[in-house]
mmCIF file of the N, C-alpha and C atoms, coordinates in Angstrom:
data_MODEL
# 
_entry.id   MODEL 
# 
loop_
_atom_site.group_PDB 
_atom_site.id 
_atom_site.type_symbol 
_atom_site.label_atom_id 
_atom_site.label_alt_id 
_atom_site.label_comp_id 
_atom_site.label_asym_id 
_atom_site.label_entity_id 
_atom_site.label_seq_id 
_atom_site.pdbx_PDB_ins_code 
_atom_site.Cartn_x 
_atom_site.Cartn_y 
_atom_site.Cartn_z 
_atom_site.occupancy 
_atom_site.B_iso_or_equiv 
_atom_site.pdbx_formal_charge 
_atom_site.auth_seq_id 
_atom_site.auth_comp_id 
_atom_site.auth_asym_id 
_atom_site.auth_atom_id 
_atom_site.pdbx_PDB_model_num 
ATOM 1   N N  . UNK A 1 1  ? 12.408  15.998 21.271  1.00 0.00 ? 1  UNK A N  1 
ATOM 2   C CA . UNK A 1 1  ? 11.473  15.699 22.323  1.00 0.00 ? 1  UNK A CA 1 
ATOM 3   C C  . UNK A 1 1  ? 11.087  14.218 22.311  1.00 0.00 ? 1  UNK A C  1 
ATOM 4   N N  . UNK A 1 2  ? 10.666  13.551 21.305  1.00 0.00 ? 2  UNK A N  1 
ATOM 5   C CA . UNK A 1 2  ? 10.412  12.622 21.238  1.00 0.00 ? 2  UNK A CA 1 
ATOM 6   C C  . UNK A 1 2  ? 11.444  11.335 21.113  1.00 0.00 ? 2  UNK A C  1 
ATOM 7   N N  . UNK A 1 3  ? 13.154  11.708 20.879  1.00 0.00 ? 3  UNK A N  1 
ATOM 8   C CA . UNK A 1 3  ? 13.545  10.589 20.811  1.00 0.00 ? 3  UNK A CA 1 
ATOM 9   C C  . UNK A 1 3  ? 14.368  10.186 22.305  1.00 0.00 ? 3  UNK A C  1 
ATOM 10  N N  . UNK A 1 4  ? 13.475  11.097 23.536  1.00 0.00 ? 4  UNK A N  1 
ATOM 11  C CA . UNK A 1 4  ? 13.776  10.893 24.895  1.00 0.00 ? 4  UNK A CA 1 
ATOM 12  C C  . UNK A 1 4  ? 13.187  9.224  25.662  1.00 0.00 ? 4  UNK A C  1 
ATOM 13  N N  . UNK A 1 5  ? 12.238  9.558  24.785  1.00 0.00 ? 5  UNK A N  1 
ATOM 14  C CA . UNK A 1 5  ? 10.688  8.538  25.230  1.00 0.00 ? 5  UNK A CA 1 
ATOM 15  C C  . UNK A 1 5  ? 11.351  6.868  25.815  1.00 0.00 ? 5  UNK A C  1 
ATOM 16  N N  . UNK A 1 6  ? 12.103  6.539  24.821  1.00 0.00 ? 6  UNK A N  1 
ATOM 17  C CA . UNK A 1 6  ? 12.666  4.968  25.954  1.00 0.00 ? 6  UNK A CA 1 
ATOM 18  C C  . UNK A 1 6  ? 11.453  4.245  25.485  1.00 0.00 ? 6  UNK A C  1 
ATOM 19  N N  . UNK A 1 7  ? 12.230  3.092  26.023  1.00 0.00 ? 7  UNK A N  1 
ATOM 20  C CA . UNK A 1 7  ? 11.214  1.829  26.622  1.00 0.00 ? 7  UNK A CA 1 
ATOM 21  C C  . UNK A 1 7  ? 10.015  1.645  27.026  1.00 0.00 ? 7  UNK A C  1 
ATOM 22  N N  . UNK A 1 8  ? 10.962  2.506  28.433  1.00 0.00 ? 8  UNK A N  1 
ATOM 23  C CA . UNK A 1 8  ? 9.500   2.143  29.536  1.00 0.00 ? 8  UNK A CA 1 
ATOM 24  C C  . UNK A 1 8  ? 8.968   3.021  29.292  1.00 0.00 ? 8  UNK A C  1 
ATOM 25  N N  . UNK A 1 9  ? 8.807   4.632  28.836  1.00 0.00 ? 9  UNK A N  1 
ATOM 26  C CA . UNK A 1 9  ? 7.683   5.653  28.081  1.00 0.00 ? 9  UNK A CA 1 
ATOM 27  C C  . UNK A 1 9  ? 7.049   5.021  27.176  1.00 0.00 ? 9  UNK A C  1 
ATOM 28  N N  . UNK A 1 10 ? 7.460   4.120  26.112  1.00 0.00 ? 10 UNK A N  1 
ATOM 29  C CA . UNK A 1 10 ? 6.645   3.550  25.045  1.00 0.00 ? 10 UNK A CA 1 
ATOM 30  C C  . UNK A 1 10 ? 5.530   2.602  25.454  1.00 0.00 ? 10 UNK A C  1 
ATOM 31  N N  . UNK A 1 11 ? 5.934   1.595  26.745  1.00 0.00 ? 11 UNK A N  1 
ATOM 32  C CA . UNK A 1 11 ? 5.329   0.541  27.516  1.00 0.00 ? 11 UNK A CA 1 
ATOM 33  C C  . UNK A 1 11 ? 3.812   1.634  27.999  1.00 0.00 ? 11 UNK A C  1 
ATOM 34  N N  . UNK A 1 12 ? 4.113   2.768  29.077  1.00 0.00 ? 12 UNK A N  1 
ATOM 35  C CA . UNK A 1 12 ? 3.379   3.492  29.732  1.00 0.00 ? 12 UNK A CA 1 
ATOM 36  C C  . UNK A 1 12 ? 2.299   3.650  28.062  1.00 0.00 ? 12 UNK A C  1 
ATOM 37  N N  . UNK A 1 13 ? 3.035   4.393  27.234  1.00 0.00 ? 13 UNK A N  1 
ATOM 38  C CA . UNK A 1 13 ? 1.834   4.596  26.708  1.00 0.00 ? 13 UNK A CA 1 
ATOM 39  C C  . UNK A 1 13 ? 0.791   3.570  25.840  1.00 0.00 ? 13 UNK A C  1 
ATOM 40  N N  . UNK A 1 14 ? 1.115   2.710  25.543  1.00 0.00 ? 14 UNK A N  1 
ATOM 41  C CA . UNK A 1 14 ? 0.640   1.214  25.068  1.00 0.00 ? 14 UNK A CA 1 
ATOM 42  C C  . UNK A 1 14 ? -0.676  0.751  26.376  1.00 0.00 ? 14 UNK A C  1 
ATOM 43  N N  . UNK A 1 15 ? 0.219   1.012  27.834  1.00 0.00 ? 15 UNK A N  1 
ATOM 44  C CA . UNK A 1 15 ? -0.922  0.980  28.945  1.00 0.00 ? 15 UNK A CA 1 
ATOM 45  C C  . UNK A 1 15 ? -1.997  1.232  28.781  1.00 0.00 ? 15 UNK A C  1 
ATOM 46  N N  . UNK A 1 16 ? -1.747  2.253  28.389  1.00 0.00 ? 16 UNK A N  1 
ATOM 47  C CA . UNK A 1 16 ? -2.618  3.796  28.640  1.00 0.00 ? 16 UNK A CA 1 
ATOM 48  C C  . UNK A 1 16 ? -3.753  3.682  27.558  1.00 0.00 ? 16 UNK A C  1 
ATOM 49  N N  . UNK A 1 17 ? -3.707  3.436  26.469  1.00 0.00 ? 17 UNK A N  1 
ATOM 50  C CA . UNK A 1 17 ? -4.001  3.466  25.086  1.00 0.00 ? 17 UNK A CA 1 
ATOM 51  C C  . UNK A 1 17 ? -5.586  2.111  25.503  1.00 0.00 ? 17 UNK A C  1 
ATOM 52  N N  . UNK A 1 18 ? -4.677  0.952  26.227  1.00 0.00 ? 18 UNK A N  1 
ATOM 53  C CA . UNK A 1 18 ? -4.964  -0.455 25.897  1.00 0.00 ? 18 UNK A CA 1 
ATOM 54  C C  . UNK A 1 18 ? -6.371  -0.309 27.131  1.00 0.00 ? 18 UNK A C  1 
ATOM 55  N N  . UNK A 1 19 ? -6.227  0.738  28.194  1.00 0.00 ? 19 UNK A N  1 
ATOM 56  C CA . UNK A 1 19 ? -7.046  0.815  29.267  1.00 0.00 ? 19 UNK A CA 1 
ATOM 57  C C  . UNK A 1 19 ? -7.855  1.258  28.902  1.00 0.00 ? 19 UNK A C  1 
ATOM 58  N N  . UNK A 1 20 ? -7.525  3.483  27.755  1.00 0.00 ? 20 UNK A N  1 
ATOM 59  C CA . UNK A 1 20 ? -8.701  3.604  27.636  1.00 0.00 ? 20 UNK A CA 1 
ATOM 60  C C  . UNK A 1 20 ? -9.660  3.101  26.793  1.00 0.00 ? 20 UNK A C  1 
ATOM 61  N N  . UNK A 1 21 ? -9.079  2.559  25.509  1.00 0.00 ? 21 UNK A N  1 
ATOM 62  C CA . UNK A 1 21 ? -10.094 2.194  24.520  1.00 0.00 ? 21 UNK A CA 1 
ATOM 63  C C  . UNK A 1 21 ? -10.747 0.359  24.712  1.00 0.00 ? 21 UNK A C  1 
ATOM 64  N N  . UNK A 1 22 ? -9.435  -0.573 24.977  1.00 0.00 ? 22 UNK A N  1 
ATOM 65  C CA . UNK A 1 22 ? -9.997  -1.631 25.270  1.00 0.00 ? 22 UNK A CA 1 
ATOM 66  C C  . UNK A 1 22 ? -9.217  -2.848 24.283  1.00 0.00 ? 22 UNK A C  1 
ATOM 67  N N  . UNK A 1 23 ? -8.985  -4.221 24.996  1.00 0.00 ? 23 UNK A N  1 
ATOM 68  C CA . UNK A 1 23 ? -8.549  -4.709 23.530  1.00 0.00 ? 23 UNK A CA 1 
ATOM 69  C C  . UNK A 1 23 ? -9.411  -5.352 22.324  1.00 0.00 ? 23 UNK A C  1 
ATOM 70  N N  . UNK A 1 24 ? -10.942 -5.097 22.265  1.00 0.00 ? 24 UNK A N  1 
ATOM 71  C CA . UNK A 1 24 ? -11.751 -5.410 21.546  1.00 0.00 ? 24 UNK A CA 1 
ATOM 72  C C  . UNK A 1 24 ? -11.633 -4.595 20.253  1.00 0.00 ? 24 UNK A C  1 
ATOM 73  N N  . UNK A 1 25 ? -11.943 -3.111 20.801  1.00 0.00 ? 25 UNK A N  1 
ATOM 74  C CA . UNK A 1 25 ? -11.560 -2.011 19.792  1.00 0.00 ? 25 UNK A CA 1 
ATOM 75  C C  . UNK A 1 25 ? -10.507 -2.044 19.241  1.00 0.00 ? 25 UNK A C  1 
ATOM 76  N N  . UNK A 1 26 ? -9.100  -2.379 19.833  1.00 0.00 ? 26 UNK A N  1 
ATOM 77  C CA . UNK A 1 26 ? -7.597  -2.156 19.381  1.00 0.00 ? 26 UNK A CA 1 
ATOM 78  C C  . UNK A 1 26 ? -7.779  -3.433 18.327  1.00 0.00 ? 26 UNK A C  1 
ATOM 79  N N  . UNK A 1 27 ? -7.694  -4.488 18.470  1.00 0.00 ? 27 UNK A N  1 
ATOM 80  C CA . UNK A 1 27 ? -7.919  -5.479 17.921  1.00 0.00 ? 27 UNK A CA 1 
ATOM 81  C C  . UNK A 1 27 ? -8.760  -5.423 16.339  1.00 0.00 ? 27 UNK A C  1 
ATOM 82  N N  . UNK A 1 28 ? -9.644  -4.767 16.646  1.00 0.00 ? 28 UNK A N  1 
ATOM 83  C CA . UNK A 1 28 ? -10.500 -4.332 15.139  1.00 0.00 ? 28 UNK A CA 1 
ATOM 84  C C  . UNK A 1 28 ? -10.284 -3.119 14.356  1.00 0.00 ? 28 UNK A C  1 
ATOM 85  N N  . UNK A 1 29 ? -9.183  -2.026 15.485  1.00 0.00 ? 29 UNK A N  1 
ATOM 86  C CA . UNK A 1 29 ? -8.732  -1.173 14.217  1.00 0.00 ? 29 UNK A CA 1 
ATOM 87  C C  . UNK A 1 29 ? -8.081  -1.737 13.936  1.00 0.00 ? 29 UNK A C  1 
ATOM 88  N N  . UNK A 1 30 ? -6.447  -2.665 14.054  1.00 0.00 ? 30 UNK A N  1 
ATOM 89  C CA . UNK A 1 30 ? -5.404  -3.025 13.654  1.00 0.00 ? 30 UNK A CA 1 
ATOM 90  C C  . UNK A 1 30 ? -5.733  -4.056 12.660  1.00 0.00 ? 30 UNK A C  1 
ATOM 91  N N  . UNK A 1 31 ? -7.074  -4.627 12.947  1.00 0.00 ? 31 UNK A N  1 
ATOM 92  C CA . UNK A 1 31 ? -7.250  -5.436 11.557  1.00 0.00 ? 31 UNK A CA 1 
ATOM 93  C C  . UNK A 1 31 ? -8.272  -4.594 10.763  1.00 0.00 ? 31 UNK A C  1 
ATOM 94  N N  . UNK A 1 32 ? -8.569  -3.715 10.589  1.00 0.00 ? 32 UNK A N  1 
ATOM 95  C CA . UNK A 1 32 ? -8.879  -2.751 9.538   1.00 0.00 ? 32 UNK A CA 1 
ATOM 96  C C  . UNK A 1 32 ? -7.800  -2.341 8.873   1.00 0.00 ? 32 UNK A C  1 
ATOM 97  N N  . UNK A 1 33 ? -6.535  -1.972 9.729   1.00 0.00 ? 33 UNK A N  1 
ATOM 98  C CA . UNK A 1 33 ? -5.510  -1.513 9.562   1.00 0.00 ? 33 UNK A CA 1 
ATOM 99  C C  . UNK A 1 33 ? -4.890  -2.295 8.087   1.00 0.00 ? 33 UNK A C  1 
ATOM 100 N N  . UNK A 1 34 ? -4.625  -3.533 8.748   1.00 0.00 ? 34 UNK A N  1 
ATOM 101 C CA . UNK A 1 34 ? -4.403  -4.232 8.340   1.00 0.00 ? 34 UNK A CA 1 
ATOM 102 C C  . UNK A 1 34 ? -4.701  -4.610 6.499   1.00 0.00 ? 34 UNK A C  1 
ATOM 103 N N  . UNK A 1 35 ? -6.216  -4.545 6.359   1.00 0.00 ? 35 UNK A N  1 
ATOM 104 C CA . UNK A 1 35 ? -7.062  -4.950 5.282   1.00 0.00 ? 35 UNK A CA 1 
ATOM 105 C C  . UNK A 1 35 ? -6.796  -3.325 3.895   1.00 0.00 ? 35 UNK A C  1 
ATOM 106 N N  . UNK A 1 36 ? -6.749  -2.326 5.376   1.00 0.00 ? 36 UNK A N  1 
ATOM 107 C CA . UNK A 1 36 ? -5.983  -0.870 4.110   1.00 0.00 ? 36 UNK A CA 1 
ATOM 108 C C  . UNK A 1 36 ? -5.104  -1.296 3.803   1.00 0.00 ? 36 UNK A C  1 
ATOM 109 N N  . UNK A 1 37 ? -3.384  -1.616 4.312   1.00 0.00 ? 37 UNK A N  1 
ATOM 110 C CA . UNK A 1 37 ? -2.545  -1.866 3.572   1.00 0.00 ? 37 UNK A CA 1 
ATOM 111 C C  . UNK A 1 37 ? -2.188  -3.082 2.380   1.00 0.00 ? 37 UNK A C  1 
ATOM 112 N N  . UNK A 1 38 ? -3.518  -4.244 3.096   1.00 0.00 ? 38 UNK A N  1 
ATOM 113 C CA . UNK A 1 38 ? -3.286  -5.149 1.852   1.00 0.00 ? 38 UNK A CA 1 
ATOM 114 C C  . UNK A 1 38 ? -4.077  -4.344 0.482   1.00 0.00 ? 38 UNK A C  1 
ATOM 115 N N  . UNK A 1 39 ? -5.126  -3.566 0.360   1.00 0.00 ? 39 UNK A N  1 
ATOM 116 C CA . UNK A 1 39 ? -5.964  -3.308 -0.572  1.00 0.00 ? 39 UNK A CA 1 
ATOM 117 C C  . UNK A 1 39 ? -5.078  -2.363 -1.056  1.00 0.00 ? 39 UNK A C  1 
ATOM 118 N N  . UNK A 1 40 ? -4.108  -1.461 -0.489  1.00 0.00 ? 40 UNK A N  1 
ATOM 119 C CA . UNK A 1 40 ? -2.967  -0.343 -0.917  1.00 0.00 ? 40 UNK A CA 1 
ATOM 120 C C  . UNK A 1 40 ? -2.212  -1.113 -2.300  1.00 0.00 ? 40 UNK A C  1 
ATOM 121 N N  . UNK A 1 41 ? -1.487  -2.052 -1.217  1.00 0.00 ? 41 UNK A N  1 
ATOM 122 C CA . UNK A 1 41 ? -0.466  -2.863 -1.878  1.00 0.00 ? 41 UNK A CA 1 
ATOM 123 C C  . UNK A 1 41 ? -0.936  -3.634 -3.290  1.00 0.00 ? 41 UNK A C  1 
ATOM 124 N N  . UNK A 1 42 ? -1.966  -4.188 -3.118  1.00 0.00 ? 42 UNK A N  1 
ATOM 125 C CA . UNK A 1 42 ? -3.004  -4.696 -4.196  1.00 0.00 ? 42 UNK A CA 1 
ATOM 126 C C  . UNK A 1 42 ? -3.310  -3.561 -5.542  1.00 0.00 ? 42 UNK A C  1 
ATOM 127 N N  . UNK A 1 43 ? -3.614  -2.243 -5.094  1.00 0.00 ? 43 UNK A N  1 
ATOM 128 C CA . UNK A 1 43 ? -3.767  -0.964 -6.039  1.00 0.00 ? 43 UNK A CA 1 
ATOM 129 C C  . UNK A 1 43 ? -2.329  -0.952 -6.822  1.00 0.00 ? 43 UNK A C  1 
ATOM 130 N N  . UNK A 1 44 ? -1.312  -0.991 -5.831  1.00 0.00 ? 44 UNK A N  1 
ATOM 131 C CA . UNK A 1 44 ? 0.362   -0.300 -6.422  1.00 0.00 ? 44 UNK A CA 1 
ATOM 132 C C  . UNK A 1 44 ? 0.325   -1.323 -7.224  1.00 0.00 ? 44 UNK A C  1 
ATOM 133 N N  . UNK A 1 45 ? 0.401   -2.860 -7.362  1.00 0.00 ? 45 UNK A N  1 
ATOM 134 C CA . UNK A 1 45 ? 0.844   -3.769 -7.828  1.00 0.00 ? 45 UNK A CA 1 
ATOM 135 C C  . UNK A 1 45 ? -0.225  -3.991 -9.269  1.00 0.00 ? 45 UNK A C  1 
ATOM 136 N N  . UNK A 1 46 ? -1.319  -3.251 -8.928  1.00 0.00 ? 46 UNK A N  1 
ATOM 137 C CA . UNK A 1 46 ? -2.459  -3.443 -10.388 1.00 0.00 ? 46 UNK A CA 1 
ATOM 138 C C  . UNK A 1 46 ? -1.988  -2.446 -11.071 1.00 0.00 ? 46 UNK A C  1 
ATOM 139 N N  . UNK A 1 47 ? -1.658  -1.168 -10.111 1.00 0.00 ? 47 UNK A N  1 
ATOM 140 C CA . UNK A 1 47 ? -1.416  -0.127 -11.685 1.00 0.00 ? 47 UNK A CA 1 
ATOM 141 C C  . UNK A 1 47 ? -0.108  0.093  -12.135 1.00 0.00 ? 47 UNK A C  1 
ATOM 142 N N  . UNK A 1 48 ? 0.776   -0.729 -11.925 1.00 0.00 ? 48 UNK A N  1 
ATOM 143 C CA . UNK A 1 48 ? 2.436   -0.637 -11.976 1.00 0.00 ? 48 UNK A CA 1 
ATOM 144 C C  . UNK A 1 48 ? 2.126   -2.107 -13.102 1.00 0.00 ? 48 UNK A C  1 
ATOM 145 N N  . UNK A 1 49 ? 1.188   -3.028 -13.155 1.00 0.00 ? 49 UNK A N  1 
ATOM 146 C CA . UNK A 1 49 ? 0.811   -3.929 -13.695 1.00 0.00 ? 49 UNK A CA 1 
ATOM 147 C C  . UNK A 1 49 ? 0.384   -3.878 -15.295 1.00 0.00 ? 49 UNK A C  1 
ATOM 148 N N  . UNK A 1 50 ? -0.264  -2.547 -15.209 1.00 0.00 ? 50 UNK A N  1 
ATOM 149 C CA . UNK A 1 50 ? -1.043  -2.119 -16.345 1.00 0.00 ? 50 UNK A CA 1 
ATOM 150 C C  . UNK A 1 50 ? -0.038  -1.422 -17.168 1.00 0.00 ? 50 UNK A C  1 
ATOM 151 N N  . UNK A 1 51 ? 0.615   -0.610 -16.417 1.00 0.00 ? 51 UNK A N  1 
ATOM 152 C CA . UNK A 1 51 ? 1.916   0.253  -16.921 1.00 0.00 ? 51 UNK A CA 1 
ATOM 153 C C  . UNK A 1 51 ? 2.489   -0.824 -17.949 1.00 0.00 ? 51 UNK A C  1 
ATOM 154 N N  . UNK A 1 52 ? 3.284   -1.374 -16.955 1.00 0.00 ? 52 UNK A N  1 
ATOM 155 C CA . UNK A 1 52 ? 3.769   -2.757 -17.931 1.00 0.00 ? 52 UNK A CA 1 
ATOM 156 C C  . UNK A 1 52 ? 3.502   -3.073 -19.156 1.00 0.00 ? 52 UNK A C  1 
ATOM 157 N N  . UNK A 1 53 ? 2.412   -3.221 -18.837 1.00 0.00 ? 53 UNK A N  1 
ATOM 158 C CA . UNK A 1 53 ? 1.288   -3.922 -20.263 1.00 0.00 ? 53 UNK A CA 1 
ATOM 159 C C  . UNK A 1 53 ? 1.772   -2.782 -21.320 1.00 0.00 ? 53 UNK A C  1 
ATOM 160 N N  . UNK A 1 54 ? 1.198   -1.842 -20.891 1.00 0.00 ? 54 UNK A N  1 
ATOM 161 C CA . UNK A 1 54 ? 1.284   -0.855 -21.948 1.00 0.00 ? 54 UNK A CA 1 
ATOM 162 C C  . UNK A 1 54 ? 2.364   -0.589 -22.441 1.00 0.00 ? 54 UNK A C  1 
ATOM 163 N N  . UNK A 1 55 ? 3.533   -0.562 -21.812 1.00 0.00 ? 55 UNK A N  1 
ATOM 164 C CA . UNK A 1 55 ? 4.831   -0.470 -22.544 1.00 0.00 ? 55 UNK A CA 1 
ATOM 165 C C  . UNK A 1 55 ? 4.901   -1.540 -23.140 1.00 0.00 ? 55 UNK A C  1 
ATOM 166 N N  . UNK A 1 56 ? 4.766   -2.860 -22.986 1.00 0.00 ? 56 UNK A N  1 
ATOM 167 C CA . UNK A 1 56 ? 5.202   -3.925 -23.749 1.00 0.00 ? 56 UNK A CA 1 
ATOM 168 C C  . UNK A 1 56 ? 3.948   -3.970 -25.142 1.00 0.00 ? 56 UNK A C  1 
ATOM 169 N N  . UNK A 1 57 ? 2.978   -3.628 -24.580 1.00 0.00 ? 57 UNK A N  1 
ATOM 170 C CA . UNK A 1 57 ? 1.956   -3.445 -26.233 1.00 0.00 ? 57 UNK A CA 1 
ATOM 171 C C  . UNK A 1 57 ? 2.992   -2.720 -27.089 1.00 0.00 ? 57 UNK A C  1 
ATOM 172 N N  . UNK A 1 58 ? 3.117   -0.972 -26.646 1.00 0.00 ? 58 UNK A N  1 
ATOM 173 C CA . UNK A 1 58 ? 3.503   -0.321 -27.189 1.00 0.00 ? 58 UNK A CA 1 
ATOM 174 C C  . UNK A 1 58 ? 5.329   -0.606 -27.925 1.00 0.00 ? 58 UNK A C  1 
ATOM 175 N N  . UNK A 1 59 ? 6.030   -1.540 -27.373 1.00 0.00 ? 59 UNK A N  1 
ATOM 176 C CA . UNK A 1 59 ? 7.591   -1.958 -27.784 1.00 0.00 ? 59 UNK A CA 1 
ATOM 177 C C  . UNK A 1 59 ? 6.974   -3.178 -28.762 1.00 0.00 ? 59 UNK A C  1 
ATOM 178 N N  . UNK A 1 60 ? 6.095   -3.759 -29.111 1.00 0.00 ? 60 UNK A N  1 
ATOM 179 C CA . UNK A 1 60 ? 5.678   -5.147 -29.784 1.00 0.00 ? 60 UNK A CA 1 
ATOM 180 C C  . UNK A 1 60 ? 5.288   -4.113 -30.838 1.00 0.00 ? 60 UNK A C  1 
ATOM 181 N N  . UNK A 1 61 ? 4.421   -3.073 -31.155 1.00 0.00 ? 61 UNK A N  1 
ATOM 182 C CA . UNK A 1 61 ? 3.985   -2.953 -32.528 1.00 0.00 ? 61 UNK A CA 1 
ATOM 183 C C  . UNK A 1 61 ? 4.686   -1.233 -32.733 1.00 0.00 ? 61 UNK A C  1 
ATOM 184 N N  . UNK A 1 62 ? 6.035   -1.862 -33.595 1.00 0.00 ? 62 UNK A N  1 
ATOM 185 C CA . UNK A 1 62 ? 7.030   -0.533 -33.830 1.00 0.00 ? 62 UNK A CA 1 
ATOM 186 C C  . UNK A 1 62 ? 6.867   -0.324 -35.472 1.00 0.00 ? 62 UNK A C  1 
ATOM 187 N N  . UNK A 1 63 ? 5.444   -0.757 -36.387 1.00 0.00 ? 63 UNK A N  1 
ATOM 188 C CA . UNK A 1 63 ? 5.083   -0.970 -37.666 1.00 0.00 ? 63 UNK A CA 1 
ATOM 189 C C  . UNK A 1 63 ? 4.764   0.543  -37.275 1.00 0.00 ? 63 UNK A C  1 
ATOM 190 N N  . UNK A 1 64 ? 5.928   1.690  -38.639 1.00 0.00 ? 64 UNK A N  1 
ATOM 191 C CA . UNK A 1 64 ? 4.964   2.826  -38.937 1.00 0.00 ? 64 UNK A CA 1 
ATOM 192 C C  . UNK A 1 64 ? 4.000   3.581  -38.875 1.00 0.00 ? 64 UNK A C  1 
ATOM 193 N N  . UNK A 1 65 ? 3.244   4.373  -39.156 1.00 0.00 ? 65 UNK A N  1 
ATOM 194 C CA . UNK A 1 65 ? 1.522   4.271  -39.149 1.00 0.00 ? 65 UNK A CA 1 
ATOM 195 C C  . UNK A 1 65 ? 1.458   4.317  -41.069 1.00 0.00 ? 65 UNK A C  1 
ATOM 196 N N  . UNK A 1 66 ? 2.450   4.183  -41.798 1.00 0.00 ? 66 UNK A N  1 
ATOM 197 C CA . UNK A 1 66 ? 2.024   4.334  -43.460 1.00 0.00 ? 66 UNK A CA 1 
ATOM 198 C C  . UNK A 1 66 ? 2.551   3.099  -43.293 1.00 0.00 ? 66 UNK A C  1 
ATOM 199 N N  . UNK A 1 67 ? 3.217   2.238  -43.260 1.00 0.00 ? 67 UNK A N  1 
ATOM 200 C CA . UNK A 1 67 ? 3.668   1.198  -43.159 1.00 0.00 ? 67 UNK A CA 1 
ATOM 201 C C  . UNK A 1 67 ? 2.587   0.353  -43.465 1.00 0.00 ? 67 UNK A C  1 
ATOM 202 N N  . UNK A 1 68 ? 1.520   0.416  -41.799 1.00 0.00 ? 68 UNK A N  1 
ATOM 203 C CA . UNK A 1 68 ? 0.372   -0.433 -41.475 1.00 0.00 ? 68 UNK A CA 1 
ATOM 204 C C  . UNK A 1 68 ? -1.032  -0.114 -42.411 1.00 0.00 ? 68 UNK A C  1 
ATOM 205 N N  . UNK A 1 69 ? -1.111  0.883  -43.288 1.00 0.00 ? 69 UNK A N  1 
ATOM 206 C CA . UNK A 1 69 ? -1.921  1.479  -43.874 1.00 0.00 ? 69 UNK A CA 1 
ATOM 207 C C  . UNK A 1 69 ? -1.546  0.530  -45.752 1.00 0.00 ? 69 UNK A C  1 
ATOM 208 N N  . UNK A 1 70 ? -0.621  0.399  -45.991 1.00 0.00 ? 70 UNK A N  1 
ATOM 209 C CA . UNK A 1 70 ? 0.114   -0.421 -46.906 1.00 0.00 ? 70 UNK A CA 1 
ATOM 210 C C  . UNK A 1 70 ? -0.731  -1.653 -47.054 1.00 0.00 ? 70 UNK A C  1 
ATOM 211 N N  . UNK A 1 71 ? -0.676  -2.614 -45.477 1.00 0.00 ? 71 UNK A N  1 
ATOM 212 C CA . UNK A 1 71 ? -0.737  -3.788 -45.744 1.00 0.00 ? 71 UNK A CA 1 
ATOM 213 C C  . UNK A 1 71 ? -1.839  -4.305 -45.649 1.00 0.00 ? 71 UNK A C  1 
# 
């Protein structure tokens, strides 16, 4: 159904959209929009960040646990 839509169906509804709500409103969701996906992208990149960390703590101290109790 939907991959009938075209062009000029996509244009019509962009019209339609831009008449009823306005471009003041459109304008301030899309930059809300906007500010979610940077704060998203910001989350993935902190906790894929931390991950990191932790594997590389954890590959740096491969001392036993009687080993470290020794010294």
């Amino acid at each position: 159904m939907l991959n009938n839509i075209g062009l000029p169906g996509i244009l019509l509804i962009a019209i339609v959209v831009l008449v009823l709500f306005g471009r003041g409103k459109i304008s301030n969701l899309m930059g809300e929009v906007g500010k979610g996906i940077t704060a998203f992208k910001k989350g993935v990149s902190d906790g894929s960040k931390d991950i990191e960390d932790e594997k590389a703590d954890k590959a740096r101290d491969v001392t036993p646990e009687d080993e470290k109790t020794k010294v």
